[in-house]
N, C-alpha and C positions, 0 to 999 in steps of 0.2 A: 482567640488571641493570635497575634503576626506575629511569627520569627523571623529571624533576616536569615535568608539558605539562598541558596544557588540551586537550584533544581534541576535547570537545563546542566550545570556542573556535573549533578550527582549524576544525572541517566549517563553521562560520556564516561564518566571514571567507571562506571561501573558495568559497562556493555564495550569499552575498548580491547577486552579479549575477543568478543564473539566478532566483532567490529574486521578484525587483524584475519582469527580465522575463516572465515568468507569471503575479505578480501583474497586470498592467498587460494580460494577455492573458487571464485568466478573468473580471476584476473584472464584467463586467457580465452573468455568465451563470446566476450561481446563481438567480436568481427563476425561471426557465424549469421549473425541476422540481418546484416547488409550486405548492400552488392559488393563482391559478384558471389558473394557467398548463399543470398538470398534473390528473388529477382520480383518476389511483391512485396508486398504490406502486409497479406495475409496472416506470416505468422505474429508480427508482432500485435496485430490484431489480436489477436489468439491469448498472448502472453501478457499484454496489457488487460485484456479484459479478465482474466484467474486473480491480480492484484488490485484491479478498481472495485474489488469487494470491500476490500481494507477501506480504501475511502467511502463506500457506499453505505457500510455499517456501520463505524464509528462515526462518521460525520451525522448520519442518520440518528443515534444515542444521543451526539452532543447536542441535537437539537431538542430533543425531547428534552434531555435534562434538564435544559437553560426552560421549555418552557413550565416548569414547575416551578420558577421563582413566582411566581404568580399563585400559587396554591402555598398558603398557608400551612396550613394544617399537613404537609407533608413532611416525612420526617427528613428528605432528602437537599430540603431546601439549602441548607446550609453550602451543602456541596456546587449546587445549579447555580448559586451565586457566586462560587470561587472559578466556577466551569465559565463564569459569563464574562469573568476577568479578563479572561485568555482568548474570549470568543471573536473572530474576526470573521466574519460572514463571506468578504473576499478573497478569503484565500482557500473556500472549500471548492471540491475537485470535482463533485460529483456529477454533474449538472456539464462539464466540460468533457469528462470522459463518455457520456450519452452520447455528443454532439460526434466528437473524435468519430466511435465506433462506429457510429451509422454512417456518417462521411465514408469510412472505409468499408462499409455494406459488411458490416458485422452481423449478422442476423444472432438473432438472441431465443434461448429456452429459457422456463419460469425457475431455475435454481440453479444454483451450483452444484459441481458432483465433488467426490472421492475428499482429498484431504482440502480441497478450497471451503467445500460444504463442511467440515471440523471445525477451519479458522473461522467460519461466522456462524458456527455456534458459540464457540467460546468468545467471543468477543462482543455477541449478545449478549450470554449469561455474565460474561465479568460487566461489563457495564452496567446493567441493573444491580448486582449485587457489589460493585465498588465502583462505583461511576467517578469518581477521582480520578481513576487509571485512564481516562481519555484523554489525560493530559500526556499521557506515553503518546497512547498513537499523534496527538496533532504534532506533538514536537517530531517525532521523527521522520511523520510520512511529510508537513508542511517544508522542516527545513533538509531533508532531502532532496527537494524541489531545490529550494533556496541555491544547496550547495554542490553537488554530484549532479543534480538534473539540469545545470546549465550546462555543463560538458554534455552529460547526452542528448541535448539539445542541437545542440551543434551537433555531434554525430548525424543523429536523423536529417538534419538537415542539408547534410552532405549528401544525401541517397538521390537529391532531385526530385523534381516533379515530374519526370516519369514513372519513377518509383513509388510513387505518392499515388499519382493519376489526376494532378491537379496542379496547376502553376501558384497557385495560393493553398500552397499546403500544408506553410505554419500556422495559418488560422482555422482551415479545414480540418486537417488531421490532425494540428501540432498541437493543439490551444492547449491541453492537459497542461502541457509544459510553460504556462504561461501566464504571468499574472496582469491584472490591470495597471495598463502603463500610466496611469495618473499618478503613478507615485515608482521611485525608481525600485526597484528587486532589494537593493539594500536596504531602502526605509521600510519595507513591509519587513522583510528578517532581522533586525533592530528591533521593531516596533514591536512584533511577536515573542522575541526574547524576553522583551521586558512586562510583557503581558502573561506571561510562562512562570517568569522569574516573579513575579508579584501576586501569582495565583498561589504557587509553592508555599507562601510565606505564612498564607492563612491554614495548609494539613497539618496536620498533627505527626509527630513522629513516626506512626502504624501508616498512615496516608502516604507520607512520603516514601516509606519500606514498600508499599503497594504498588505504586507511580512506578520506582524502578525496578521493582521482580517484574512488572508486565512489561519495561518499555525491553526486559532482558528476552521473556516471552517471544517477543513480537520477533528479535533476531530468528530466533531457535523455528518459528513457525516456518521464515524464508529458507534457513537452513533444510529444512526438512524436505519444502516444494523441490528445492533445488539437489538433495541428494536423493528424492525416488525419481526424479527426471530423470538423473542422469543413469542413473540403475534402470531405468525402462530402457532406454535409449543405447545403451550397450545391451542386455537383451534382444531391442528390435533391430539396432544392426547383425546380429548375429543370425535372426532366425525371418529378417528381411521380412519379419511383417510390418501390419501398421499398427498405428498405437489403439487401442483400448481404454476408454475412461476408467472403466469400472476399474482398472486392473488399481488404481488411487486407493480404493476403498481401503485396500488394508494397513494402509497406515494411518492412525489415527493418531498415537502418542504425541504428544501428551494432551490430547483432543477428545474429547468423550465421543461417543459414536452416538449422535442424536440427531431427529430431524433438527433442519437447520431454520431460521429462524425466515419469515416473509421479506424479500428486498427485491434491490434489483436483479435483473436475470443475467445470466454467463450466458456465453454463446453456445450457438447449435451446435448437433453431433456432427455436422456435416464438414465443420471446420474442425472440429477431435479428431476426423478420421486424417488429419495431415501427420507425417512422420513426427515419432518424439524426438527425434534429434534435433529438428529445427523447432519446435515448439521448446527443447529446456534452454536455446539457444537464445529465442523471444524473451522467454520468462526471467534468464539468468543475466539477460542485457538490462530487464527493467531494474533489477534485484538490485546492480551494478551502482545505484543511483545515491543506495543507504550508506556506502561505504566510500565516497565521495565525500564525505560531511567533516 
């Protein structure tokens, strides 16, 4: 049965605390990862690639799910059909952030470590067992883009293409940030509200309660990258070492400590072994993007 809700409404009234808190916790970090603060690409390399998990498993879900509308006899169909509502094939990320990285000679290991390896177990296992909830991640990781990721657009874009290593380096490196110009940035952000707003109307009470405990979730996950960063980082200026992956492992909350589930790979150790001050610097500038919306 369709209700009429506002969905894309519920997740903002209901994540504008964590929304405020973060803001007020990143606001003064983004300079740290461009020049002359920064003098390559390297770390946001780094820092881009620990968050294109988020794209790379959810968007990876929402494709399986949709393709069970095809199977019958599944009990999940119902969902894959409201999931297909929403579904814009153009506006996924994954496939751009590959290009990005290797552009920037990202060189890649077969998994993620420490708490990145957490957020994509849990967002394996919620997906299979409430596959609804991928209506969180698209709304917030897509209009993010939408809305905060044209200002850090523009930022990056100011570093030049020296900084870059390419004179075409909003298509080289930048493309993440970028959608297909056949249609303006605003009719795709219209167009996906109302495909959001109109998947909403088919969950049930419990579904929508799900939709936004995980789109609250997903804050809390950033929050968390973002506060052992900066807890390594005053540690490793203090004792002038370099950063240690493992050293992630132990925070898991609210993260089950499990292998993590097959996807794309994170980058090598050889790019972990760069300072964490600039690496939460990376991660806290892409972070900067949710709270722009």
């Amino acid at each position: 049965m369709e209700h009429q809700r506002d969905l894309p409404q519920q997740i903002h009234a209901s994540t504008k605390d964590i929304h405020h808190a973060l803001n007020q916790l990143i606001v003064s970090r983004l300079p740290l990862c461009l020049p002359p603060q920064a003098d390559s690409a390297r770390l946001y390399a780094l820092g881009l690639s620990n968050f294109a998990w988020m794209y790379f498993i959810s968007e990876r879900a929402w494709e399986e799910q949709i393709a069970r509308t095809n199977n019958h006899g599944d009990g999940n169909t119902r969902i894959a059909q409201i999931l297909h509502r929403a579904y814009i094939p153009a506006l996924h990320r994954s496939a751009r952030l590959y290009r990005d990285l290797s552009q920037l000679n990202a060189t890649v290991s077969e998994k993620p470590e420490g708490i990145v390896q957490n957020i994509v177990t849990h967002i394996t296992e919620v997906a299979e067992a409430r596959p609804h909830v991928l209506l969180a991640y698209g709304w917030i990781l897509y209009m993010a883009l939408f809305n905060g990721g044209r200002w850090i657009r523009k930022q990056l874009a100011k570093a030049g293409p020296e900084f870059w290593g390419t004179r075409n380096f909003e298509k080289a490196c930048l493309s993440f940030w970028h959608f297909d110009n056949s249609r303006n940035e605003d009719d795709w952000k219209r167009d996906f509200r109302a495909r959001v707003t109109e998947a909403g109307n088919y969950l049930t009470d419990e579904e929508v309660q799900d939709v936004v405990a995980e789109a609250k979730a997903i804050f809390h996950m950033c929050k968390s990258v973002v506060l052992e960063l900066d807890a390594i980082s005053s540690r490793e200026q203090q004792s002038m070492q370099l950063f240690a992956p493992q050293s992630l492992a132990a925070v898991s909350e609210p993260f089950p400590d499990m292998q993590p589930a097959k996807g794309p790979p994170a980058l090598s150790n050889a790019l972990l072994r760069l300072s964490i001050h600039g690496i939460a610097a990376v991660i806290v500038a892409y972070i900067w993007l949710w709270f722009m919306s």
